[in-house]
PQR file of N, CA, C, O and H, with PARSE charges and radii, in Angstrom:
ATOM      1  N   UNK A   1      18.534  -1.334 -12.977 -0.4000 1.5000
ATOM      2  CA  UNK A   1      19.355  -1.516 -14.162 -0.0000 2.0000
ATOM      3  C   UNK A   1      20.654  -0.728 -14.065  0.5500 1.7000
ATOM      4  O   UNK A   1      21.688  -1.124 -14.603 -0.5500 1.4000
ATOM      5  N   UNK A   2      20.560   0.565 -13.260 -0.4000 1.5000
ATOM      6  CA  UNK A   2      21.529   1.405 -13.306 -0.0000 2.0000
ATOM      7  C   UNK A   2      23.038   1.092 -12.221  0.5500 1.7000
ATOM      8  O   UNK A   2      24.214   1.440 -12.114 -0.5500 1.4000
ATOM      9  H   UNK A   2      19.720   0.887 -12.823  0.4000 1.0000
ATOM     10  N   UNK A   3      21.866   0.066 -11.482 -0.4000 1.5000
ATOM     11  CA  UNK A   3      23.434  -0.496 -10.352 -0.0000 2.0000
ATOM     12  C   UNK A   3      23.063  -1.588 -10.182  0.5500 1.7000
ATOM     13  O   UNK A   3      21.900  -1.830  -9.859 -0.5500 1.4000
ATOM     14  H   UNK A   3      20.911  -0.217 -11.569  0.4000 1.0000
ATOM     15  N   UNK A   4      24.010  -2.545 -10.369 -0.4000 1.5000
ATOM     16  CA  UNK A   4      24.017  -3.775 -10.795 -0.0000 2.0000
ATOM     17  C   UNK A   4      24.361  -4.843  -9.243  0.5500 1.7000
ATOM     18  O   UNK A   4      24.363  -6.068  -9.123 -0.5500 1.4000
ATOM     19  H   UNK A   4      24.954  -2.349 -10.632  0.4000 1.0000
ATOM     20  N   UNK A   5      24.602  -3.832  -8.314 -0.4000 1.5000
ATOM     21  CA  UNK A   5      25.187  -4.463  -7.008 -0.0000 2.0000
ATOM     22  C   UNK A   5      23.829  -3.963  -6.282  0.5500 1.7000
ATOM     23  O   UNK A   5      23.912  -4.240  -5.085 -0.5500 1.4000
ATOM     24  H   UNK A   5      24.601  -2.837  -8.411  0.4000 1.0000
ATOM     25  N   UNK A   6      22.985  -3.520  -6.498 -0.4000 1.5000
ATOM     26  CA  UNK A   6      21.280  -2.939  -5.605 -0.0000 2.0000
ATOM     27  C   UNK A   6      21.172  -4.383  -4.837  0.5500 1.7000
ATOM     28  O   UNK A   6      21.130  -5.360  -5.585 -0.5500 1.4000
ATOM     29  H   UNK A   6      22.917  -3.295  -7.470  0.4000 1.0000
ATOM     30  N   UNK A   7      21.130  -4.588  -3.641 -0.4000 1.5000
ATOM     31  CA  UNK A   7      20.203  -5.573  -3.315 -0.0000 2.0000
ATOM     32  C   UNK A   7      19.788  -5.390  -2.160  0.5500 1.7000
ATOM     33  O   UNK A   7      20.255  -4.369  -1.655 -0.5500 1.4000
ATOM     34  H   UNK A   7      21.165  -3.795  -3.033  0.4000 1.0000
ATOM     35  N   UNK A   8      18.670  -6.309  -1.127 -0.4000 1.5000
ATOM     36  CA  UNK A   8      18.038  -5.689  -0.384 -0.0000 2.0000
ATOM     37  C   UNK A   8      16.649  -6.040  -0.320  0.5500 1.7000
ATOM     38  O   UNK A   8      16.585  -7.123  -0.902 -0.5500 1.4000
ATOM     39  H   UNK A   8      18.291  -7.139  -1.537  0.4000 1.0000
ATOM     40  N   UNK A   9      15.486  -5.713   0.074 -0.4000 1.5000
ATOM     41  CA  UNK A   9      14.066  -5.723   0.605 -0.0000 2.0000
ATOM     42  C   UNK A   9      13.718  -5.063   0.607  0.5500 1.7000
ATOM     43  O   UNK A   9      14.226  -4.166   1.279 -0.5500 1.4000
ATOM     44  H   UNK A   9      15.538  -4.833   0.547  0.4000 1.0000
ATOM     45  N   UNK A  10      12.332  -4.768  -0.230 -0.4000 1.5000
ATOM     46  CA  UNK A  10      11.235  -3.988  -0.021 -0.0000 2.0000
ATOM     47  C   UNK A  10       9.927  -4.772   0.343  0.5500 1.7000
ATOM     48  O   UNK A  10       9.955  -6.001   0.288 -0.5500 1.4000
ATOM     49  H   UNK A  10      11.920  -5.497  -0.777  0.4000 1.0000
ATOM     50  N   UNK A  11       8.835  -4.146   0.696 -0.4000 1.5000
ATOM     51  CA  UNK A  11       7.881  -4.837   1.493 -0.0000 2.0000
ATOM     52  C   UNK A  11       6.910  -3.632   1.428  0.5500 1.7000
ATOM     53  O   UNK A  11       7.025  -2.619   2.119 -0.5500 1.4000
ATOM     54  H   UNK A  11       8.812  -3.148   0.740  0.4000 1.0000
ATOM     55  N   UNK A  12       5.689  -3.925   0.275 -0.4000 1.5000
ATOM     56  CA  UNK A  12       4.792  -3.097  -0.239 -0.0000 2.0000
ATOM     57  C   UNK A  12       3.228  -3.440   0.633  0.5500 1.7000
ATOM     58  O   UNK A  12       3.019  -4.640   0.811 -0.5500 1.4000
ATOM     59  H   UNK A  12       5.596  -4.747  -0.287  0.4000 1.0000
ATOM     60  N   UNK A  13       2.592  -2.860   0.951 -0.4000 1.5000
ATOM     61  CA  UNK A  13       1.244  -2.831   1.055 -0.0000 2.0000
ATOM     62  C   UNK A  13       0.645  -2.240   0.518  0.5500 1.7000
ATOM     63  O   UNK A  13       0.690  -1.010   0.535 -0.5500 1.4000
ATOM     64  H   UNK A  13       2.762  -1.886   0.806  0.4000 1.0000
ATOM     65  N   UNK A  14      -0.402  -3.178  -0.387 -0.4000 1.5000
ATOM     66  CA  UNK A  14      -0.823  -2.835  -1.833 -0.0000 2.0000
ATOM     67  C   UNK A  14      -2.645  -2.944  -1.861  0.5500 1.7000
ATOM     68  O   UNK A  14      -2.886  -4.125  -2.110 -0.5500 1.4000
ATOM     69  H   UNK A  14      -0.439  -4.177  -0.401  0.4000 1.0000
ATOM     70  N   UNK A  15      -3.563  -2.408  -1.751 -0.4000 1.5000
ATOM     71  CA  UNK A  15      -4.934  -2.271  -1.651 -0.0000 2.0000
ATOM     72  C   UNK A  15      -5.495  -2.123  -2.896  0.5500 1.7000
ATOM     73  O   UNK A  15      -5.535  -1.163  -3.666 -0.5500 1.4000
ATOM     74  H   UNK A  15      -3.368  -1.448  -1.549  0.4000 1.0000
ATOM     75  N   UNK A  16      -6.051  -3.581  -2.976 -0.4000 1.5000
ATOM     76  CA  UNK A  16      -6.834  -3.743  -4.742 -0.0000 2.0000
ATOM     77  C   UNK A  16      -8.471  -3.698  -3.974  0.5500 1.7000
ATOM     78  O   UNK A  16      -8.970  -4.039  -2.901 -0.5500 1.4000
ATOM     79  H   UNK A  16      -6.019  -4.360  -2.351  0.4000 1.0000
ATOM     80  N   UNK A  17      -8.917  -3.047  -5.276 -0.4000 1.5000
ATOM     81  CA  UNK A  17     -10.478  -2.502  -5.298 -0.0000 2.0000
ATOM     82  C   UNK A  17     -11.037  -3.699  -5.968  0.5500 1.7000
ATOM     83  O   UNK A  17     -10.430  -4.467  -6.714 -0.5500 1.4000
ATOM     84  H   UNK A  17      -8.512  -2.770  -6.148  0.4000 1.0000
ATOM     85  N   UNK A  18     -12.543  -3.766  -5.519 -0.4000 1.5000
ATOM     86  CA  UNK A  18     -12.836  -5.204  -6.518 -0.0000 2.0000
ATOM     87  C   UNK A  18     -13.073  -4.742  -7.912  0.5500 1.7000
ATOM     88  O   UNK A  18     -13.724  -5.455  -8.675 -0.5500 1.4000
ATOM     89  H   UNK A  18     -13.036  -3.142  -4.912  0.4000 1.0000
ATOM     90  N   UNK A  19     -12.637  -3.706  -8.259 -0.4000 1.5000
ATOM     91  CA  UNK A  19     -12.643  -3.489  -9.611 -0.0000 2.0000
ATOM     92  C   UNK A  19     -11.215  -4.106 -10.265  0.5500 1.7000
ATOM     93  O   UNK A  19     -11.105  -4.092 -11.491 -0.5500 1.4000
ATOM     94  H   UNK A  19     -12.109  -3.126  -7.638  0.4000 1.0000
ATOM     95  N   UNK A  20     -10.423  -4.498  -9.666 -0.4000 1.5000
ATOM     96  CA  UNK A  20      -9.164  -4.681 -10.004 -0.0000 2.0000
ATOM     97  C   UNK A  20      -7.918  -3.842  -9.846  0.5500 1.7000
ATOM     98  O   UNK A  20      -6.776  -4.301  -9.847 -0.5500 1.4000
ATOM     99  H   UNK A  20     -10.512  -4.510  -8.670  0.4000 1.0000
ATOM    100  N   UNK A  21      -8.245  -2.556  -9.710 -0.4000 1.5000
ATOM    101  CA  UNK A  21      -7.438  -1.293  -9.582 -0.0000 2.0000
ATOM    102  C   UNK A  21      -6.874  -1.309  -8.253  0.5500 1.7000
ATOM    103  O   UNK A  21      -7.123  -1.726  -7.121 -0.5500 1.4000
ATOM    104  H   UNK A  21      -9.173  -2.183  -9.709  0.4000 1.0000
ATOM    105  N   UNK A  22      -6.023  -0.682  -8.884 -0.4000 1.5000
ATOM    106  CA  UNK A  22      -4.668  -0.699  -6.962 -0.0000 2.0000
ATOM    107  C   UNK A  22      -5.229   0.712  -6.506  0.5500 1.7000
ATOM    108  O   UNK A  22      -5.252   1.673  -7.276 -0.5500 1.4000
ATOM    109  H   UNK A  22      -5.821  -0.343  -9.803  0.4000 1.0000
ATOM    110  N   UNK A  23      -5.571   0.754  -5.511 -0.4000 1.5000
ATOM    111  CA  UNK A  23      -6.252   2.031  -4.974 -0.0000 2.0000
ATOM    112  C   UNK A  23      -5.101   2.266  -4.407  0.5500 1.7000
ATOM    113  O   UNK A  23      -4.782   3.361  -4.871 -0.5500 1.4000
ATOM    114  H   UNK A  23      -5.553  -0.027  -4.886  0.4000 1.0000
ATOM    115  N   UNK A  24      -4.212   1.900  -3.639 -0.4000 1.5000
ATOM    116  CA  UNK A  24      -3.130   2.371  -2.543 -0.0000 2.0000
ATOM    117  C   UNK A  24      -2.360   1.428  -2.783  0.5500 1.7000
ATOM    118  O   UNK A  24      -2.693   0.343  -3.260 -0.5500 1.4000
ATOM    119  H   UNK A  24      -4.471   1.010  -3.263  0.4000 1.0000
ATOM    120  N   UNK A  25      -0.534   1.998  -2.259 -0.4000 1.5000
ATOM    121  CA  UNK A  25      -0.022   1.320  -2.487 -0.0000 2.0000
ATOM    122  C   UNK A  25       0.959   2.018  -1.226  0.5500 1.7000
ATOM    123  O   UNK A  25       0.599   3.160  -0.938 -0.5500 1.4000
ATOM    124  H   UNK A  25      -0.263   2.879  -1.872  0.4000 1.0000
ATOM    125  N   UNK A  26       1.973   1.566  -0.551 -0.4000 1.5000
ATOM    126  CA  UNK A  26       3.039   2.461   0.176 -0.0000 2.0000
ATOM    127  C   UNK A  26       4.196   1.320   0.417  0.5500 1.7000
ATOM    128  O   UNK A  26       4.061   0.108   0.244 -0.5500 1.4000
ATOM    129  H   UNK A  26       2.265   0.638  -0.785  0.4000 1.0000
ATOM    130  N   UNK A  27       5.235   1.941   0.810 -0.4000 1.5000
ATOM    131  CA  UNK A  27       6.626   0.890   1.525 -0.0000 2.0000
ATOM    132  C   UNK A  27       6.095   0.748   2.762  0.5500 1.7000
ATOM    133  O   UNK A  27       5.487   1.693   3.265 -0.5500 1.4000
ATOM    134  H   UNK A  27       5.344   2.925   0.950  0.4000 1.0000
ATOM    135  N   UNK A  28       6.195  -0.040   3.200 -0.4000 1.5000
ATOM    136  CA  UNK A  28       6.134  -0.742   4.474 -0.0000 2.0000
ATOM    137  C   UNK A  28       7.417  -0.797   5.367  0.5500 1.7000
ATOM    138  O   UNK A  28       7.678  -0.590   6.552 -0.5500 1.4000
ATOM    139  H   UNK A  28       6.689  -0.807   2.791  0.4000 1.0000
ATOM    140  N   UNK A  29       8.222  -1.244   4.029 -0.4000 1.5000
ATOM    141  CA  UNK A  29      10.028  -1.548   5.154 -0.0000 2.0000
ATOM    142  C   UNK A  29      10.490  -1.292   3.872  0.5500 1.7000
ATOM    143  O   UNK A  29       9.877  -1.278   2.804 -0.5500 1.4000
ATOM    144  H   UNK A  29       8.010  -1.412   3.067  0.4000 1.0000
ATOM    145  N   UNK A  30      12.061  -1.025   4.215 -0.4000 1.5000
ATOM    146  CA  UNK A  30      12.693  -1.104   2.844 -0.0000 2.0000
ATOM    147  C   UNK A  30      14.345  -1.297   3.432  0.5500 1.7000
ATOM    148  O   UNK A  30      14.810  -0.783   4.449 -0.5500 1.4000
ATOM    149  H   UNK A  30      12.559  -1.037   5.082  0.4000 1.0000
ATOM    150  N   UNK A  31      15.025  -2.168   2.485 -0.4000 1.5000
ATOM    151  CA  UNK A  31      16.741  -2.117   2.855 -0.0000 2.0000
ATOM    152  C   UNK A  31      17.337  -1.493   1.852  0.5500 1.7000
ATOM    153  O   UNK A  31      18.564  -1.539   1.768 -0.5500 1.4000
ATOM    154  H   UNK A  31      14.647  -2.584   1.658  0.4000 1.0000
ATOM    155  N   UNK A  32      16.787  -0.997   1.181 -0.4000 1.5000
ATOM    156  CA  UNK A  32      17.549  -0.520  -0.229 -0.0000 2.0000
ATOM    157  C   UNK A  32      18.122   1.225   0.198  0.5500 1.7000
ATOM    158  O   UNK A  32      18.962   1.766  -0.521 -0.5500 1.4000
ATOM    159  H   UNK A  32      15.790  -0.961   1.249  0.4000 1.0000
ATOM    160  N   UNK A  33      17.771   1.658   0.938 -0.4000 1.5000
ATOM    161  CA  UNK A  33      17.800   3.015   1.383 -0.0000 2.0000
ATOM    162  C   UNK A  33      17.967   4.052   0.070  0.5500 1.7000
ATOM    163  O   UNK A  33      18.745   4.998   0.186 -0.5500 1.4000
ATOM    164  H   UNK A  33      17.088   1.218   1.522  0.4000 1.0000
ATOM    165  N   UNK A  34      17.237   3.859  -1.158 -0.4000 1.5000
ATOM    166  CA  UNK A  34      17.135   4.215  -2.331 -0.0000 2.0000
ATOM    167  C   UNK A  34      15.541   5.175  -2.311  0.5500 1.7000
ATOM    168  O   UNK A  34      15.004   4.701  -3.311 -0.5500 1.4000
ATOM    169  H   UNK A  34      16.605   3.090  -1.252  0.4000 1.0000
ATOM    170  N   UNK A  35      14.952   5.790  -1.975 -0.4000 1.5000
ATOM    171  CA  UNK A  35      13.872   6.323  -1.804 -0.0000 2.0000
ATOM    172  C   UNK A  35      13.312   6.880  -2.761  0.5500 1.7000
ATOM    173  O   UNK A  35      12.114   7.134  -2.630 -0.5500 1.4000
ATOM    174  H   UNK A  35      15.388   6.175  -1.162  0.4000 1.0000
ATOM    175  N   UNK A  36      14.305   7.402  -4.575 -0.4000 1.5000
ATOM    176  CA  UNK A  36      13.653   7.224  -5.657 -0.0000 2.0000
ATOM    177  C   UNK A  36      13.028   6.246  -6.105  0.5500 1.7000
ATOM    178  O   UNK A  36      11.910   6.275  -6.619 -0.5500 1.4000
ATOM    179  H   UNK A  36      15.277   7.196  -4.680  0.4000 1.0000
ATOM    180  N   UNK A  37      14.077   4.830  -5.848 -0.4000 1.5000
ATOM    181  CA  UNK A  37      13.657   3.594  -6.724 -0.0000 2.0000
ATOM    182  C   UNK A  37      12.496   2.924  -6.086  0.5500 1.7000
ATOM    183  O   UNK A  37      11.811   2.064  -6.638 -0.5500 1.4000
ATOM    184  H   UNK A  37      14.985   4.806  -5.431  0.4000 1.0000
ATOM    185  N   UNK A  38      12.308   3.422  -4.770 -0.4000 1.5000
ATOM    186  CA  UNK A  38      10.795   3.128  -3.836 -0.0000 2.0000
ATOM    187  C   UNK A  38      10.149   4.180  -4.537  0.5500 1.7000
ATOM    188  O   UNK A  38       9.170   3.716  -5.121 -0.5500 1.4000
ATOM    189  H   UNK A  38      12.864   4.121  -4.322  0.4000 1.0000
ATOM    190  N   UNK A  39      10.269   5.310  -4.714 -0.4000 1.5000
ATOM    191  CA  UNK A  39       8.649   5.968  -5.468 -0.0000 2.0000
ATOM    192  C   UNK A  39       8.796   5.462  -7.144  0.5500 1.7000
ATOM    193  O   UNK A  39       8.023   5.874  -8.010 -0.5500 1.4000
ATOM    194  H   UNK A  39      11.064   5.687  -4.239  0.4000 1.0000
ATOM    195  N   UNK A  40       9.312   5.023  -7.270 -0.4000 1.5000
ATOM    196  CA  UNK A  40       9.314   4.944  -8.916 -0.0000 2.0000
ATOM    197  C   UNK A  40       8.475   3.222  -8.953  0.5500 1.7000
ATOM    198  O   UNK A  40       7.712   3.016  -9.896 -0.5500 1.4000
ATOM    199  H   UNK A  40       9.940   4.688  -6.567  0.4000 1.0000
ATOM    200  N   UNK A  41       8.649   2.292  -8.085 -0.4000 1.5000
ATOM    201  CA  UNK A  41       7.848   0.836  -7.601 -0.0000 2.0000
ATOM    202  C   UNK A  41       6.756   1.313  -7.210  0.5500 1.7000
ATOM    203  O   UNK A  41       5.897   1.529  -8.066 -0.5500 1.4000
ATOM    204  H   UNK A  41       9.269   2.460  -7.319  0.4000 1.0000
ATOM    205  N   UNK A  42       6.602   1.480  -6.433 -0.4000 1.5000
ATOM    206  CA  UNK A  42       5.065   2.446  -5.811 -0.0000 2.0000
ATOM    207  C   UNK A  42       4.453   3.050  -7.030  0.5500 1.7000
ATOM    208  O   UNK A  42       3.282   2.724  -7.223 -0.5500 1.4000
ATOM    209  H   UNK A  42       7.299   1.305  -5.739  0.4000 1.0000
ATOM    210  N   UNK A  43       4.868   3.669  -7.687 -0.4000 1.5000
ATOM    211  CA  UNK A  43       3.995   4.100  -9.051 -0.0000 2.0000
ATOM    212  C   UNK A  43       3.934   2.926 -10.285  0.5500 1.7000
ATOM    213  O   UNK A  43       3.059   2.744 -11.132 -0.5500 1.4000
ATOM    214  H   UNK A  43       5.819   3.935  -7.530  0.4000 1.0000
ATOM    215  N   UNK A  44       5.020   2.315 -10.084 -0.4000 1.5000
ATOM    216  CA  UNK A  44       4.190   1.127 -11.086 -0.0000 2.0000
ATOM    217  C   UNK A  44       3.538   0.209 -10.433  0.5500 1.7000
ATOM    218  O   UNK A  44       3.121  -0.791 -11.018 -0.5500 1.4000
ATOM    219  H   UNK A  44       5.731   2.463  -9.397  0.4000 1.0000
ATOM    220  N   UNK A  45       3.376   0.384  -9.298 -0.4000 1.5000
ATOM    221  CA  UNK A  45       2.316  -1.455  -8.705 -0.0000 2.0000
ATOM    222  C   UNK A  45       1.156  -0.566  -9.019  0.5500 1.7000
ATOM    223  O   UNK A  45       0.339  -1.269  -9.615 -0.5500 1.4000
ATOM    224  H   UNK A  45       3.715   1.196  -8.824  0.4000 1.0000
ATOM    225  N   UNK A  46       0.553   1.065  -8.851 -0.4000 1.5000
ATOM    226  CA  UNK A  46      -0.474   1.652  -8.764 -0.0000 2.0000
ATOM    227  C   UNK A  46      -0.879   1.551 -10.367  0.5500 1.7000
ATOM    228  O   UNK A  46      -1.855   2.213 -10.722 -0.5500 1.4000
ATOM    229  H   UNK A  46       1.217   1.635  -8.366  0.4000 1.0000
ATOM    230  N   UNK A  47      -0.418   1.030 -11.013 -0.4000 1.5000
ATOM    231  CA  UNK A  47      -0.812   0.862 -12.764 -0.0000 2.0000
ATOM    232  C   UNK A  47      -1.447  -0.477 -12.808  0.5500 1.7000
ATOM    233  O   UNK A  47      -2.476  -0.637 -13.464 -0.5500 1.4000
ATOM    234  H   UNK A  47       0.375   0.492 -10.725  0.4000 1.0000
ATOM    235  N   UNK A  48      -0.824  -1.578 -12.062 -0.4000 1.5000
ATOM    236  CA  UNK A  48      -1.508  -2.402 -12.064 -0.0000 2.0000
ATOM    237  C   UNK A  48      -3.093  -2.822 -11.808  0.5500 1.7000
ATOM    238  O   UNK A  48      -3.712  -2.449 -10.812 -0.5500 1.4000
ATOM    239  H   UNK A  48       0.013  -1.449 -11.529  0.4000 1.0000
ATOM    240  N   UNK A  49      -3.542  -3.481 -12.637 -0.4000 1.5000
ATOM    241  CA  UNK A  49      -4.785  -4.201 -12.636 -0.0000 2.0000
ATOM    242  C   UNK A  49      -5.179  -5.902 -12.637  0.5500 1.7000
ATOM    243  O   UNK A  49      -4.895  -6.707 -13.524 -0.5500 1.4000
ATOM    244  H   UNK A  49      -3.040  -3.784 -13.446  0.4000 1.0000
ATOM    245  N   UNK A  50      -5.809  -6.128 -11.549 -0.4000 1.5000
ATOM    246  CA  UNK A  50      -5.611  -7.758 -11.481 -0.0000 2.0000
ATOM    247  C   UNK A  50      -7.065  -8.444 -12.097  0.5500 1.7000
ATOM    248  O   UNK A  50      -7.101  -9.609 -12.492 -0.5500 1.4000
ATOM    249  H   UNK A  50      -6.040  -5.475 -10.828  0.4000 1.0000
ATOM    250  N   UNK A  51      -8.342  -7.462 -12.115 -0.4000 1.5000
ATOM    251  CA  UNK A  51      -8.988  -7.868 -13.112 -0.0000 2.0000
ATOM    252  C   UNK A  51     -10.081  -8.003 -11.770  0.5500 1.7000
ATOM    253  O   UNK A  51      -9.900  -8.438 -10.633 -0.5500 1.4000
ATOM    254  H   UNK A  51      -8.313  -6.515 -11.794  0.4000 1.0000
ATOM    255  N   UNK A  52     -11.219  -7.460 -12.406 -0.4000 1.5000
ATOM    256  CA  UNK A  52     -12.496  -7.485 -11.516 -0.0000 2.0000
ATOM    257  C   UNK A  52     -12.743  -8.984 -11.000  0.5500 1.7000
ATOM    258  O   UNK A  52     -12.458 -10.044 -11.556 -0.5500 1.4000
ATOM    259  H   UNK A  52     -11.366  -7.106 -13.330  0.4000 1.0000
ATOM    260  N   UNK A  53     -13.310  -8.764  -9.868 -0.4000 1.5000
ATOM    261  CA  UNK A  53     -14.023 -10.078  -9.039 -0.0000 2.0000
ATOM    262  C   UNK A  53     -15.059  -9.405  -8.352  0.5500 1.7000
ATOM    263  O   UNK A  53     -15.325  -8.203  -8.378 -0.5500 1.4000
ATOM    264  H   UNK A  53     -13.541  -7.902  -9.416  0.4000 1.0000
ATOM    265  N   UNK A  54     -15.851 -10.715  -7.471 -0.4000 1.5000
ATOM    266  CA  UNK A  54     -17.075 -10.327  -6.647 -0.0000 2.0000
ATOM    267  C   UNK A  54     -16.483 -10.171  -5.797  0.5500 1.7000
ATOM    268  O   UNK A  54     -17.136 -10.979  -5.135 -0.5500 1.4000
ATOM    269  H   UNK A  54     -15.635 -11.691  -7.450  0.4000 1.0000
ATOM    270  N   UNK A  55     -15.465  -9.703  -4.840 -0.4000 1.5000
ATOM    271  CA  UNK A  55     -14.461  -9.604  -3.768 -0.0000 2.0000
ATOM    272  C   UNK A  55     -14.877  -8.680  -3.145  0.5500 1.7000
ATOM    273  O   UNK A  55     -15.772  -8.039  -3.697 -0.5500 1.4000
ATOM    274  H   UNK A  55     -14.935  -9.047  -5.378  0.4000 1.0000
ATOM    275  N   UNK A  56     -14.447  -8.251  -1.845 -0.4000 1.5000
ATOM    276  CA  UNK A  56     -14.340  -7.232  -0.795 -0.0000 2.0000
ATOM    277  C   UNK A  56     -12.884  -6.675  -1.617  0.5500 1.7000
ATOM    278  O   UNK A  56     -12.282  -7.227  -2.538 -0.5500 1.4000
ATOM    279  H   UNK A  56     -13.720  -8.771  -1.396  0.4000 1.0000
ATOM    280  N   UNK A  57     -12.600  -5.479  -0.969 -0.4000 1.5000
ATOM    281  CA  UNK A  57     -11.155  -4.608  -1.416 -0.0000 2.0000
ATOM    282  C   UNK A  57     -10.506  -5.655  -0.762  0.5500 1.7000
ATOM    283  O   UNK A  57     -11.052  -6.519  -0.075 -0.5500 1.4000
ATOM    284  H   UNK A  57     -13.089  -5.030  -0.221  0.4000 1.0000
ATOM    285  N   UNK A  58      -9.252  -5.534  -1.018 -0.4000 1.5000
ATOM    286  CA  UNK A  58      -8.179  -6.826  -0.299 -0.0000 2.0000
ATOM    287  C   UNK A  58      -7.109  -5.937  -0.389  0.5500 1.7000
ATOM    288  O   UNK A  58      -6.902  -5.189  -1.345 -0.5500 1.4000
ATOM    289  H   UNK A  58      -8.809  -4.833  -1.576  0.4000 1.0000
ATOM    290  N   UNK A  59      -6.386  -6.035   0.691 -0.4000 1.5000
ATOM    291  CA  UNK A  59      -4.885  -5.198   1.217 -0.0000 2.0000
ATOM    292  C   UNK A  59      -3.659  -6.814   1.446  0.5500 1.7000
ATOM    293  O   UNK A  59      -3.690  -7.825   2.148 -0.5500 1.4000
ATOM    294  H   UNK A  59      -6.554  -6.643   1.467  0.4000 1.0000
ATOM    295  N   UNK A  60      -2.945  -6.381   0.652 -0.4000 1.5000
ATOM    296  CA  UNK A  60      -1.841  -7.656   0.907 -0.0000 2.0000
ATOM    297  C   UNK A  60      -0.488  -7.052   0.984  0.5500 1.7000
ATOM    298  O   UNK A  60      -0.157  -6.193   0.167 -0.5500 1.4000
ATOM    299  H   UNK A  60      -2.920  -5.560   0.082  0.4000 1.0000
ATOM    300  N   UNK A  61       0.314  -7.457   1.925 -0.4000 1.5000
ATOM    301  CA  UNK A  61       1.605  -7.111   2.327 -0.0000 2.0000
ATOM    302  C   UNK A  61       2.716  -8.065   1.009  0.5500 1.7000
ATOM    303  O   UNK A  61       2.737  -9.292   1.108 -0.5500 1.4000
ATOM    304  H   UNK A  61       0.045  -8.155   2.588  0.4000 1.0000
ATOM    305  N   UNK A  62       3.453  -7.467   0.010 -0.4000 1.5000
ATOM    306  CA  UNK A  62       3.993  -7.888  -0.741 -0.0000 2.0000
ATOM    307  C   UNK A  62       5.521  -7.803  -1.145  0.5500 1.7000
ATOM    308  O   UNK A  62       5.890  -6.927  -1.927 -0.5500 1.4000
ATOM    309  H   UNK A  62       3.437  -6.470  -0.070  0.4000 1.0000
ATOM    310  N   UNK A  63       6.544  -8.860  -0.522 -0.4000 1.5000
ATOM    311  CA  UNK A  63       7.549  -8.231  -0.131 -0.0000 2.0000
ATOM    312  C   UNK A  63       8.509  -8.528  -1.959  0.5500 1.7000
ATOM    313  O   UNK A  63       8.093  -9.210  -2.896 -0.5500 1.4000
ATOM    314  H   UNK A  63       6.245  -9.571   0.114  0.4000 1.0000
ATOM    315  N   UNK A  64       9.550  -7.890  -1.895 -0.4000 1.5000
ATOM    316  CA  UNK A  64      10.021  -7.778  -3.308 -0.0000 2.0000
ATOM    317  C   UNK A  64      11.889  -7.983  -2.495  0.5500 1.7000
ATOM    318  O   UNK A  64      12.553  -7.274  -1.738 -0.5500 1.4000
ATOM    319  H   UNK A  64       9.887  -7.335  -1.134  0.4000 1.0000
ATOM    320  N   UNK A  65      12.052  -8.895  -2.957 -0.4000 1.5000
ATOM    321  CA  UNK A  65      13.603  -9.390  -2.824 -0.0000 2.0000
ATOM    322  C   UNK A  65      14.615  -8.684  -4.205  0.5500 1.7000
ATOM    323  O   UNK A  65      14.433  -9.115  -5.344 -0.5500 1.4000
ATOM    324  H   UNK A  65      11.513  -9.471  -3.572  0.4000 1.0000
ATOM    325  N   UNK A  66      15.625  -7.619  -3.939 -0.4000 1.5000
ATOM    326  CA  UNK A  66      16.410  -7.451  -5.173 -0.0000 2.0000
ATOM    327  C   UNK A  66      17.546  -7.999  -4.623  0.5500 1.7000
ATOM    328  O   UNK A  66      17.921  -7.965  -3.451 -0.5500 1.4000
ATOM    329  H   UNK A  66      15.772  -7.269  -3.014  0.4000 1.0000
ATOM    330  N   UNK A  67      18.253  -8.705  -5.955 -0.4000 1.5000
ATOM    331  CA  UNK A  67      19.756  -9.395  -5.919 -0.0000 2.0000
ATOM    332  C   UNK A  67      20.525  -8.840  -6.751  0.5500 1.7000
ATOM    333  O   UNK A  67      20.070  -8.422  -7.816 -0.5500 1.4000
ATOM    334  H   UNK A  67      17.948  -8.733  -6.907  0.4000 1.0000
ATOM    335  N   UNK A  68      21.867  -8.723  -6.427 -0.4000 1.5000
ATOM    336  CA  UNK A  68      22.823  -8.348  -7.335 -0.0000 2.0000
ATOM    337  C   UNK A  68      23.044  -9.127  -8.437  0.5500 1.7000
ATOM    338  O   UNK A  68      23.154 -10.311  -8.119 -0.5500 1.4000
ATOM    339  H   UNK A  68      22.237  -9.062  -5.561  0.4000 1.0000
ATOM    340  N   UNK A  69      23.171  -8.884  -9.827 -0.4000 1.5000
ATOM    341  CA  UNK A  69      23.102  -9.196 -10.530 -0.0000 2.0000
ATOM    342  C   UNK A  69      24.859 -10.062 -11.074  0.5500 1.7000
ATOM    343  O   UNK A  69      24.960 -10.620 -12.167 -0.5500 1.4000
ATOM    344  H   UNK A  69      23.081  -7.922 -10.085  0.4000 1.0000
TER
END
């Protein structure tokens, strides 16, 4: 919100529990060379909850495109 020209790639690997809970989360790659606005993403994907299943844990590589606005 604070810079309106941010753009760039991030690329999260994100480890959901079959409880739904994000157990882990880290950058993988990043173009933003912003390393607050990567820990401040990283702490909100770890809030997320996708909602229990009969599943194994599942790790998914999740890439996040920002555009200038």
């Amino acid at each position: 919100r604070r810079d309106p020209t941010l753009q760039g790639k991030v690329v999260l690997e994100i480890t959901i529990a079959p409880t739904g809970r994000v157990t882990s989360c880290k950058v993988v790659s990043s173009e933003l060379n912003n390393k607050a606005l990567e820990h401040k993403l990283v702490g909100r994907v770890k809030l997320l909850n996708f909602g229990a299943r009969d599943v194994e844990e599942m790790i998914v590589t999740y890439p996040i495109d920002f555009l200038p606005s």
